[in-house]
C-alpha positions, -999 to +999 in steps of 0.1 A: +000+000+000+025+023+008+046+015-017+018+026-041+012+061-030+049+066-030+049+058-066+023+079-070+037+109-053+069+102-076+047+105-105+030+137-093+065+153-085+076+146-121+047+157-137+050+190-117+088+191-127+088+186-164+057+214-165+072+241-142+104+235-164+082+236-197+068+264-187+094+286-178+111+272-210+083+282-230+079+317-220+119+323-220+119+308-261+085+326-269+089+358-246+054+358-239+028+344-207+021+309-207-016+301-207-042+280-214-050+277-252-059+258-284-059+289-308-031+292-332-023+313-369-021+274-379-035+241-381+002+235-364+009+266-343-028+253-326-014+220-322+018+230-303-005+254-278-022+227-275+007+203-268+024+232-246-013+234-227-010+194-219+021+197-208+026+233-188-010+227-176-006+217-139+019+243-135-003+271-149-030+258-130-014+261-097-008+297-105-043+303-113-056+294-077-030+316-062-039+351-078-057+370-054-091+382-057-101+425-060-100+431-025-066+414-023-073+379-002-063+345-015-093+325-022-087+288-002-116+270-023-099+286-057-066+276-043-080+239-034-094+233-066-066+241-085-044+225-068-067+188-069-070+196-107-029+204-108-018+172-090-040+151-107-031+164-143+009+162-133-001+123-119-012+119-156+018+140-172+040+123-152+028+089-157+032+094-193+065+107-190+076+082-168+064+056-190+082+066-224+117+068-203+111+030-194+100+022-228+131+035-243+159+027-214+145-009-205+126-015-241 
């Protein structure tokens, strides 16, 4: 059982890794705000938002529940929310991560 979570907890932690560092990476090559998106000029510029939006998206969504609201207070149900949605999406990013590295080192 616990060896279970900790794998799961693992996969979380990469998931959050690879999209805080795809993130910043994006916005340092692109010079502009990471966000949410399937638009593009494109067919293939809205394909690669929407690859960057799969991959940055449980970093972006952790920012999201932190802004604060007009009257300058951090909203906890905003914050909870994204952060459920965050660590599940970076379970799922970083299962699929995980699992194309041991496809190709032990495949």
């Amino acid at each position: 059982m616990t060896k279970e979570l900790l794998l799961a907890a693992f996969l979380i932690g990469v998931g959050l890794c690879l999209s805080g560092a795809g993130t910043h990476l994006y916005q340092m090559l692109s010079k502009q705000q990471a966000m949410l998106r399937y638009d593009g000029k494109t067919f293939v510029g809205s394909l690669g938002n929407l690859a960057m939006s799969f991959i940055c998206g449980p970093y972006i969504m952790l920012q999201l529940g932190w802004r604060h609201e007009e009257n300058g207070t951090l909203s906890m149900t905003s914050a909870l929310v994204s952060a459920v949605v965050a660590f599940g999406w970076s379970f799922i990013t970083g299962l699929m991560f995980m699992g194309i590295y041991v496809a190709i080192r032990y495949g």
